[in-house]
PABADO-522620 format. One record per residue (C-alpha): residue in three letters; residue number from 0; x, y, z. Coordinates in steps of 0.1 Angstrom, whole numbers, plus 2048, in hexadecimal, padded with zeros to 3 digits. Layout:
<rs>
+------+-----+------+-------+-----+
: rest :  nr : east : north :  up :
+------+-----+------+-------+-----+
:  ala : NUM :    X :     Y :   Z :
...
+------+-----+------+-------+-----+
</rs>
This chain:
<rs>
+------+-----+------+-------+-----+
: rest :  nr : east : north :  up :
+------+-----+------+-------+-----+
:  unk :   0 :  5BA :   8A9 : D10 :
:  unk :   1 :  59D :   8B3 : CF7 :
:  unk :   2 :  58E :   8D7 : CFC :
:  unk :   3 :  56A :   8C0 : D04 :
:  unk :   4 :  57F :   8B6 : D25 :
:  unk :   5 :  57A :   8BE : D46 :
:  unk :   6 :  597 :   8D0 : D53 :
:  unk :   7 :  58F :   8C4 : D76 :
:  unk :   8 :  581 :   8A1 : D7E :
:  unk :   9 :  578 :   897 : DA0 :
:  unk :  10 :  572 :   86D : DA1 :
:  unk :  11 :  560 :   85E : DC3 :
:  unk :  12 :  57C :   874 : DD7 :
:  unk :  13 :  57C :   866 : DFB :
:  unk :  14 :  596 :   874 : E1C :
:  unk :  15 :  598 :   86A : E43 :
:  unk :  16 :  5A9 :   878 : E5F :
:  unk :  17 :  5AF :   85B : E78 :
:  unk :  18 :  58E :   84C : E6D :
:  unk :  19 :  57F :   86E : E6A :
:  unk :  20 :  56B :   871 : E48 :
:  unk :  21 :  577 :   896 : E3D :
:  unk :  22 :  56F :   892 : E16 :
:  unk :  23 :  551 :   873 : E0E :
:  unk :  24 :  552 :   86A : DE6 :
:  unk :  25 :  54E :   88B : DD8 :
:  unk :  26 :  552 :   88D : DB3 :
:  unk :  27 :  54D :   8A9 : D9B :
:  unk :  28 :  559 :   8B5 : D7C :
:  unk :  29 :  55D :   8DB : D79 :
:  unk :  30 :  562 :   8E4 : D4B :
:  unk :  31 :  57D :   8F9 : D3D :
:  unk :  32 :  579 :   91D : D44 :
:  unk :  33 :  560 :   91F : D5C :
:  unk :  34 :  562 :   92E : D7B :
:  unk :  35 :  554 :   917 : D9B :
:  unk :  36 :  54A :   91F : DBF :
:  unk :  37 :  553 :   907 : DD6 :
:  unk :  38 :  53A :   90B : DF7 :
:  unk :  39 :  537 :   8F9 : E19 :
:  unk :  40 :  534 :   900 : E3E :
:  unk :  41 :  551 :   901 : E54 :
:  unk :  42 :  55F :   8DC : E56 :
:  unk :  43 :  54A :   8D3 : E36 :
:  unk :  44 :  56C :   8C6 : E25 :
:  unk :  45 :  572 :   8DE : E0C :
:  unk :  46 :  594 :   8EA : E16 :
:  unk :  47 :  59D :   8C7 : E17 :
:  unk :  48 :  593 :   8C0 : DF2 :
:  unk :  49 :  5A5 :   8DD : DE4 :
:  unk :  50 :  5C5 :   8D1 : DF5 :
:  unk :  51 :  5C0 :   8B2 : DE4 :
:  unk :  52 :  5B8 :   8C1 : DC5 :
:  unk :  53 :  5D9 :   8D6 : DC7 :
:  unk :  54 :  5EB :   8B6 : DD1 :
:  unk :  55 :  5F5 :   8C5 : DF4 :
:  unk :  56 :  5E2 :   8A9 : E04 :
:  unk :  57 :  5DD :   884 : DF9 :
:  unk :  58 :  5BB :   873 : DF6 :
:  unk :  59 :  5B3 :   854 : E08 :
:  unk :  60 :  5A0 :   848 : DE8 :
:  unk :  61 :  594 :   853 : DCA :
:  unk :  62 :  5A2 :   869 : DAE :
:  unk :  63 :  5A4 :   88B : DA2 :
:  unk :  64 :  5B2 :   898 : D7D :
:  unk :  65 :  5BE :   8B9 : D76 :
:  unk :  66 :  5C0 :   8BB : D51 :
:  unk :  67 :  5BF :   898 : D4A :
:  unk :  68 :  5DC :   890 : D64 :
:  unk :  69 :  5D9 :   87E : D7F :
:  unk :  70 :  5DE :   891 : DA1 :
:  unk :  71 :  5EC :   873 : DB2 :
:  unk :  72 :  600 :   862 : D95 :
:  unk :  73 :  60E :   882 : D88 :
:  unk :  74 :  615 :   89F : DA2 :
:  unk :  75 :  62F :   8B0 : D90 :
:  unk :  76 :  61A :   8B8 : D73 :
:  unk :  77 :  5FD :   8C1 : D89 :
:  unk :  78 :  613 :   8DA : D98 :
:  unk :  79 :  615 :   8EB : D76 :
:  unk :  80 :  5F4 :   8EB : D73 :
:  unk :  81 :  5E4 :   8FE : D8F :
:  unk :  82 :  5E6 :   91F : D9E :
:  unk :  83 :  5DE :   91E : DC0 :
:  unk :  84 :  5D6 :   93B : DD9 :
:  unk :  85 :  5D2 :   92C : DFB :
:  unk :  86 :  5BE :   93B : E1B :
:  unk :  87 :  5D9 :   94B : E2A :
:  unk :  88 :  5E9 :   958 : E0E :
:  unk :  89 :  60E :   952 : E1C :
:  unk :  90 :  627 :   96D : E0C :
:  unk :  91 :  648 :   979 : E14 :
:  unk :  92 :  645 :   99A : E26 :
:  unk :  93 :  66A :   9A9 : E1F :
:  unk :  94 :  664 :   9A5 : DFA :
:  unk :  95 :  658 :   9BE : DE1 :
:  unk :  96 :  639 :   9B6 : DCA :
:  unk :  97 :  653 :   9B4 : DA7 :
:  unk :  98 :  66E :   99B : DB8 :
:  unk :  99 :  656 :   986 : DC6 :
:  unk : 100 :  645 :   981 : DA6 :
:  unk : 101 :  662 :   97B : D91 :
:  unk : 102 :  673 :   963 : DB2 :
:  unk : 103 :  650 :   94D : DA8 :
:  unk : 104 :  650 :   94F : D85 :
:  unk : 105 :  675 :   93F : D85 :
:  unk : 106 :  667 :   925 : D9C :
:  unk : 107 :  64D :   91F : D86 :
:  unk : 108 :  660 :   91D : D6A :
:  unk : 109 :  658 :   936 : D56 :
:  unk : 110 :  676 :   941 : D40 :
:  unk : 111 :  68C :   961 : D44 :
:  unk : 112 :  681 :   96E : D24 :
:  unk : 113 :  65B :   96A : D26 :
:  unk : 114 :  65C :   970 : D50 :
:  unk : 115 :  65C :   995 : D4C :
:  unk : 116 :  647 :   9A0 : D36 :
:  unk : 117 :  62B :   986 : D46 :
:  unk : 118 :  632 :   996 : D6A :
:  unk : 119 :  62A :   9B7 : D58 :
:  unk : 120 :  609 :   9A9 : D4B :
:  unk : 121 :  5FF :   99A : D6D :
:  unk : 122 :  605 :   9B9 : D7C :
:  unk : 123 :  5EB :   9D1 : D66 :
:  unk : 124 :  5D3 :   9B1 : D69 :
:  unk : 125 :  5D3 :   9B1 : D92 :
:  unk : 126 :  5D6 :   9DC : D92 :
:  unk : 127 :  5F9 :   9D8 : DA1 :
:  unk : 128 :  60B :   9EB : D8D :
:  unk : 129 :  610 :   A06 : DA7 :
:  unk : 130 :  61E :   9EE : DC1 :
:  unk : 131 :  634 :   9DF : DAE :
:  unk : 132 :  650 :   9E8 : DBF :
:  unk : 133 :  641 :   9EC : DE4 :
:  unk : 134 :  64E :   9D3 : DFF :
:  unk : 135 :  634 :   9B9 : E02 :
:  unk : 136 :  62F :   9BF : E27 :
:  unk : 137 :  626 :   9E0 : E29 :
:  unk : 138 :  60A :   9D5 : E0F :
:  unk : 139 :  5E1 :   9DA : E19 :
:  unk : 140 :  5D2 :   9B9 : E1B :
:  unk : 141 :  5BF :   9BE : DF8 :
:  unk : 142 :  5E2 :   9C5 : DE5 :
:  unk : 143 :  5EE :   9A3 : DF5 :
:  unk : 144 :  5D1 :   98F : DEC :
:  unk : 145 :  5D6 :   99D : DC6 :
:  unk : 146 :  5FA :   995 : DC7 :
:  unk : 147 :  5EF :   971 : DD2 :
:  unk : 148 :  5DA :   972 : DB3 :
:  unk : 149 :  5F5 :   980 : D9A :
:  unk : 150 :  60D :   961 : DA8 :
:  unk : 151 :  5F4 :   94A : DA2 :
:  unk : 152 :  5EA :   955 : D83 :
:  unk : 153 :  60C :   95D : D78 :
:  unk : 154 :  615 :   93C : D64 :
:  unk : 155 :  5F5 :   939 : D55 :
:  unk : 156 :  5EA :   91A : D63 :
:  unk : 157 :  5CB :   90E : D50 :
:  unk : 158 :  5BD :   909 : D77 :
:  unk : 159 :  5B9 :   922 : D91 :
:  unk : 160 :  5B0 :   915 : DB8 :
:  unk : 161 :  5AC :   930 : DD2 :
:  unk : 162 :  59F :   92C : DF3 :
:  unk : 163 :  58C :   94C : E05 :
:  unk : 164 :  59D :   968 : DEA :
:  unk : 165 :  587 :   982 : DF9 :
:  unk : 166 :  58D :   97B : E1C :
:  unk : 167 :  58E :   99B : E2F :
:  unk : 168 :  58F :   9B5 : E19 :
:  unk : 169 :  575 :   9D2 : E15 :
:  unk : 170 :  560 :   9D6 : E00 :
:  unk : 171 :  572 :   9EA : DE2 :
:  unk : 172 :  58A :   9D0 : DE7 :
:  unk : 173 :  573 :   9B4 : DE0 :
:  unk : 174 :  569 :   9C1 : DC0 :
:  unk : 175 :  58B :   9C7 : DB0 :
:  unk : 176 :  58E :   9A3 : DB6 :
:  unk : 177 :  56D :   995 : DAD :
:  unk : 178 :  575 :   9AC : D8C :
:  unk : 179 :  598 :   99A : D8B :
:  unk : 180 :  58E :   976 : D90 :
:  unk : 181 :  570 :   97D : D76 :
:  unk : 182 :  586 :   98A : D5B :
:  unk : 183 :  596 :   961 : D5C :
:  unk : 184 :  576 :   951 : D4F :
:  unk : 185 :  57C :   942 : D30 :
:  unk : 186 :  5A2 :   944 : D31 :
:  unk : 187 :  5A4 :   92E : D56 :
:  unk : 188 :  591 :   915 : D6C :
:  unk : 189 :  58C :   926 : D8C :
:  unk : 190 :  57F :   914 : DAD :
:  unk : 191 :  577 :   92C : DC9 :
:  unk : 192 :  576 :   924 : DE9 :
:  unk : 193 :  561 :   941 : DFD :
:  unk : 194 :  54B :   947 : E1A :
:  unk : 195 :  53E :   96A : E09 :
:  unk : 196 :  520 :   95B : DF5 :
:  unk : 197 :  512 :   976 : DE1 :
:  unk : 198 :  538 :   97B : DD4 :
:  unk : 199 :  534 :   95A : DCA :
:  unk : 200 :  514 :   95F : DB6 :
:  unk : 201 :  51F :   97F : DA3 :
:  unk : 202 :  544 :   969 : D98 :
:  unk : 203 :  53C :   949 : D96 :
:  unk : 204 :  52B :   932 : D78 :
:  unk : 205 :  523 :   917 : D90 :
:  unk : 206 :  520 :   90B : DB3 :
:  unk : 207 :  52C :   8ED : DC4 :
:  unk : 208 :  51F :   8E9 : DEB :
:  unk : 209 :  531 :   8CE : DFF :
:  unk : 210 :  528 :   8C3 : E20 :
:  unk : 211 :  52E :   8AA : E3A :
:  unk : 212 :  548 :   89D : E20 :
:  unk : 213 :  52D :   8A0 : E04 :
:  unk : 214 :  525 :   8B3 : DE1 :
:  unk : 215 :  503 :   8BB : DEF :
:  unk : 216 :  4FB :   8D2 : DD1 :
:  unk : 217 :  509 :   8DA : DB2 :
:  unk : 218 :  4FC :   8F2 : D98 :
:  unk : 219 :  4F2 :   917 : D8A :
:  unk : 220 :  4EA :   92C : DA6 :
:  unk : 221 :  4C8 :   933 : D94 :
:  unk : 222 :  4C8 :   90B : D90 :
:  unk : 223 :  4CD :   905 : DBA :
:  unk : 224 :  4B6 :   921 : DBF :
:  unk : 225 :  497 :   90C : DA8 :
:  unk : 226 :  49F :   8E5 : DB8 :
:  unk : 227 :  4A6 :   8F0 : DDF :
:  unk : 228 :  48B :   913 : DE2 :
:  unk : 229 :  477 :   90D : DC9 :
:  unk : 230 :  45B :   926 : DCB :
:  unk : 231 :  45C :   946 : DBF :
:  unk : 232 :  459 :   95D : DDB :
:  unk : 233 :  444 :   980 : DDE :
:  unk : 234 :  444 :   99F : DF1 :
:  unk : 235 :  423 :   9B4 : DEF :
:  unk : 236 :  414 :   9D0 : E01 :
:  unk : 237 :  3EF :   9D5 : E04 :
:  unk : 238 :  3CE :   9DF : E15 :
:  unk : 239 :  3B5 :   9CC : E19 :
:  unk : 240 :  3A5 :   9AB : E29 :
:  unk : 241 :  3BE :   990 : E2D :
:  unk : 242 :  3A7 :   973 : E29 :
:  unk : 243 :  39A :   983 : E0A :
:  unk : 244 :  3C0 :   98B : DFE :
:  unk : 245 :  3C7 :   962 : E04 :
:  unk : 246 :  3A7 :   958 : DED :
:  unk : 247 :  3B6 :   96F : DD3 :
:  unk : 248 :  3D9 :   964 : DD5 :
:  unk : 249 :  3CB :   93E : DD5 :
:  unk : 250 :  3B7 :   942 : DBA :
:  unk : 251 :  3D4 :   94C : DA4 :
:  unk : 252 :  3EC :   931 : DB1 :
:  unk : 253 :  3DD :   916 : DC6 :
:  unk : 254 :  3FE :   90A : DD8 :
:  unk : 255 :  404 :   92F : DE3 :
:  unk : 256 :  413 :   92F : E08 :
:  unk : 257 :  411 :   952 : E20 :
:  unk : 258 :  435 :   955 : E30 :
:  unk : 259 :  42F :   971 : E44 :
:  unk : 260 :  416 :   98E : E47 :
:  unk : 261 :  41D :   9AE : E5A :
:  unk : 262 :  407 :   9C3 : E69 :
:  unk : 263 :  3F6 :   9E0 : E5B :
:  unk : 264 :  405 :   9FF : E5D :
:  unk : 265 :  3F3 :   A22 : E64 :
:  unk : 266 :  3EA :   A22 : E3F :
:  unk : 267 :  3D7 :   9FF : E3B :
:  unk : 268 :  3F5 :   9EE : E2C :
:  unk : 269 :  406 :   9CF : E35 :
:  unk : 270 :  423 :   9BD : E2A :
:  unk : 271 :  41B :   99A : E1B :
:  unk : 272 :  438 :   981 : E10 :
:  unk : 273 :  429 :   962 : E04 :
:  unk : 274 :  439 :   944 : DE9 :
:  unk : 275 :  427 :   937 : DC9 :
:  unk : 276 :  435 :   918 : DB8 :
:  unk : 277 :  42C :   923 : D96 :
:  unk : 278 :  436 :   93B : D7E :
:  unk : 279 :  43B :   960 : D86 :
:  unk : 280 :  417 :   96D : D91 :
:  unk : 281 :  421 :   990 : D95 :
:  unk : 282 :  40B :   9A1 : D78 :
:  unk : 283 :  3ED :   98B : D7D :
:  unk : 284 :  3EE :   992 : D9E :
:  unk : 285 :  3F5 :   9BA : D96 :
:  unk : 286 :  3D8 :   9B6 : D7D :
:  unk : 287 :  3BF :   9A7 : D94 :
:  unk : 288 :  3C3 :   9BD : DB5 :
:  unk : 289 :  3C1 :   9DD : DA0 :
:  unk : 290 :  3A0 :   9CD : D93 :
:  unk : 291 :  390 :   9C5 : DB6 :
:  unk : 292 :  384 :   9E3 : DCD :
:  unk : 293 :  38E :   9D2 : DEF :
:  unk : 294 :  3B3 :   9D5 : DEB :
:  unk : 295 :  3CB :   9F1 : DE7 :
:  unk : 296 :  3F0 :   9EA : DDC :
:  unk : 297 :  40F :   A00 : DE3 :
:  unk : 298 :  428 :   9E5 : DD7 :
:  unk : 299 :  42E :   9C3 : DCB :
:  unk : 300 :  451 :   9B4 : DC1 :
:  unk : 301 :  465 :   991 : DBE :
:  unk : 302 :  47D :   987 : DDC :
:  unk : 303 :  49A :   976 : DCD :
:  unk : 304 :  4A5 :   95A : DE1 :
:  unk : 305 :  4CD :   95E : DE5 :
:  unk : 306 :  4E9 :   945 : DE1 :
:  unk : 307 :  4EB :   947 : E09 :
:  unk : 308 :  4C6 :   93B : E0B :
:  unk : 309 :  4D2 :   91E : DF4 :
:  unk : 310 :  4EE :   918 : E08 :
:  unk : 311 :  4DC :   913 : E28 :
:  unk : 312 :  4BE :   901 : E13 :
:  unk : 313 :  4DA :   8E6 : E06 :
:  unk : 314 :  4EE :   8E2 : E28 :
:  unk : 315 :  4CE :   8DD : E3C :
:  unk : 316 :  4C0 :   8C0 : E22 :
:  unk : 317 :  4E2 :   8AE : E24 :
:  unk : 318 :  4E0 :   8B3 : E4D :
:  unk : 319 :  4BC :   8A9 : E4E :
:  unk : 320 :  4C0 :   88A : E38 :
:  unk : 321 :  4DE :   87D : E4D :
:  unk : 322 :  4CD :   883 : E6B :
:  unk : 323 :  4EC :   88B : E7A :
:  unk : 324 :  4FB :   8B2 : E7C :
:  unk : 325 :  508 :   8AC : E9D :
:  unk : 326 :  521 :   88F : E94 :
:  unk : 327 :  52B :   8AA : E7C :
:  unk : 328 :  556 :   8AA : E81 :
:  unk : 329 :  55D :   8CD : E8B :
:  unk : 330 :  583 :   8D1 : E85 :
:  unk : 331 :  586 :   8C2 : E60 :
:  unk : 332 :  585 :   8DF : E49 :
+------+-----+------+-------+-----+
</rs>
């Protein structure tokens, strides 16, 4: 495989359940070193395609490459090729963080000789040092979810699939491992799987949204954000006449659209949240209320539309254009 090559590539990949669609022609590719969030509703079909990705599962059509090797045609290599950290994070309870490391790095082949000093880099790179000889059991749930990390990580895959790495922890917690998982860029390919969206945004390069079986949107989250919302959106606070504030706004951007307007408060001022299509208006709009004697301004700022306002944006198109969200199969993941 040439460093130009995808190191995952997802071909027209289709799956059923007893005639149940769970995964419609998805394709994708995701580049060497980039770190991808993989998005979707409950049932969307995203657990399903990252079992088939990890070869856990086999596709009903279609075909996926890790690599350059063939997922169905070569499962062995595949195997060598992929760390995976699934939901649930099974690990052996009466074992302490050292063994267990060392008991996977034999099974995955890693020789005697390079084993331990590797588990001894894996350990300063998940902050697990300390534990390293605690039994796995008595363990908080952020120290297991890092030693799922350090086994997956431990080979050095050139691929990295985890599925919900963040899943109940606090919040200290989640950013040791959105710090961990963001220190692989470059070195790894990393698909996560995650229903925590803004943790998503801060790690990941891009965004894949499946639903109903679909990619529905792929992309930069500033990219999403631009083809599903669009319009920049605005918060200002101001006295004065609202009809006379909506002439203003209109004359500097025609397509502007009022989203909500408060009422005043004891001072005069309301709160007005509107959308223009067009560039950022903020300092000609700035400029020309300071200019005009009918309005006063005590703020004015740019709302950012999040990756969760994307999400819902994407989900509801794909819904809308099927027609169809209550045929939607509930129990395929």
């Amino acid at each position: 495989m040439s460093d130009s090559s995808p190191a995952i590539e997802v071909r027209e990949l289709a799956k059923t359940y007893a005639g149940v669609t769970a995964v419609n022609k998805v394709s994708f590719t995701v580049g060497q070193g980039e770190i991808i969030g993989f998005l979707g509703p409950n049932g969307a079909g995203k657990s399903t395609t990252m079992r088939i990705l990890t070869g856990f599962l086999p596709a009903t059509s279609g075909s996926v490459e890790i690599c350059g090797h063939s997922v169905a045609a070569d499962p062995a290599a595949i195997k060598r090729l992929i760390g995976y950290m699934p939901e649930n994070n099974p690990l052996p309870e009466d074992m302490r963080v050292g063994e267990y490391l060392h008991y996977r790095g034999r099974l995955k082949e890693i020789s005697r000789k390079k084993l331990g000093p590797r588990i001894d880099e894996v350990l300063e790179l998940c902050d697990l040092k300390r534990v390293r000889h605690r039994i796995i059991g008595k363990l908080s749930k952020g120290y297991r979810q890092r030693v799922g990390i350090a086994d997956a990580v431990l080979a050095e895959p050139p691929v990295i699939i985890m599925d919900e790495p963040t899943i109940g922890l606090d919040p200290h917690q989640i950013l040791i491992v959105r710090d961990l998982i963001a220190s692989l860029r470059g070195r790894m390919t990393v698909i996560i799987s995650s229903h925590i969206l803004p943790e998503i945004e801060m790690t990941c390069d891009r965004v894949l949204i499946i639903n109903q079986g679909r990619v529905v949107a792929a992309g930069t989250p500033a990219a999403l954000r631009k083809e599903f919302l669009g319009a920049n959106r605005y918060d200002l606070e101001v006295a004065g006449d609202p009809a006379e504030l909506g002439a203003l706004l209109t004359s500097l951007d025609p397509d502007v659209a009022v989203e909500e307007a408060a009422e005043p408060d004891a001072d005069g001022f309301r709160k007005i949240v509107f959308t223009a299509p067009s560039g950022d208006i903020r300092e000609a709009l700035w400029s020309a209320l300071a200019k005009d004697s009918r309005f006063r301004v005590r703020g004015l700022g740019r709302s950012r539309h999040t990756l969760e306002d994307v999400f819902l944006a994407a989900t509801r198109r794909s819904w809308d254009a099927t027609d169809a969200p209550a045929s939607r199969p509930a129990n395929v993941a």
